[in-house]
N, C-alpha and C positions, 0 to 999 in steps of 0.2 A: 069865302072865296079862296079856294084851296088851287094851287097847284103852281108850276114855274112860267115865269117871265122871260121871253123868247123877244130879244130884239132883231132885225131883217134890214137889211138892204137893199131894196128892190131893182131890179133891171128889167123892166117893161119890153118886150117888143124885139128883144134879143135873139139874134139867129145862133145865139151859146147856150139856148134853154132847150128845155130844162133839166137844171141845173142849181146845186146849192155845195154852194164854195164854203168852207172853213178858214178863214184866217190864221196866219202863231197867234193872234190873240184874242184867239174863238168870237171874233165877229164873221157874223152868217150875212151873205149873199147871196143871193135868190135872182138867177136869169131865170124868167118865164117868154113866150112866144106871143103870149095875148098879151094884145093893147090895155092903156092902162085908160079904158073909157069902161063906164056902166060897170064899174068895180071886178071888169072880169080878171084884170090881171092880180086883183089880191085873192080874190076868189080859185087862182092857179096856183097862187103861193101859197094859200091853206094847206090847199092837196098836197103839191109837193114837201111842204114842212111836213104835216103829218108822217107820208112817205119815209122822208131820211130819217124820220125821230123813230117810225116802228112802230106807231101809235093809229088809232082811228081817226078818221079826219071830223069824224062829229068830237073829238077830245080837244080841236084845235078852235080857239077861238079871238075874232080879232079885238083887241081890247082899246089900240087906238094907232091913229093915221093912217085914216081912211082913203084922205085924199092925199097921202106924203108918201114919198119916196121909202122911208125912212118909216117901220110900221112895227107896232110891238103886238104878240102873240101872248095868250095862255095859253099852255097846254097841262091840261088835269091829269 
């Protein structure tokens, strides 16, 4: 299992998305527009993570907090 560990802070339902904030202390923030039912709204922050990083969104994958605010990514 090769590649980086991406942690997110999700903001479900946001009329500020989408959108993916940078912190000073490179914690990432993720406004999306979809609800956070039926996993659409991590299934938006996939995309958009991909998006900001440059990368494919088949490169982004969720590794865990599925049901949390609060979700870490690999991206290969």
């Amino acid at each position: 299992m090769t590649g980086e560990t991406i942690v997110v802070t999700v903001k479900p339902n946001s009329r500020k998305g989408p959108l993916v904030e940078v912190a000073d202390d490179g914690a990432l923030t993720v406004y999306v527009r979809e609800p956070a039912t039926e996993g659409k709204a991590t299934k938006a922050v996939a995309h958009l993570l991909a998006k900001h990083l440059g990368v494919p969104k088949s490169r982004v994958t969720l590794i865990a907090g599925a049901t949390s605010r609060v979700k870490r990514f690999r991206v290969d």
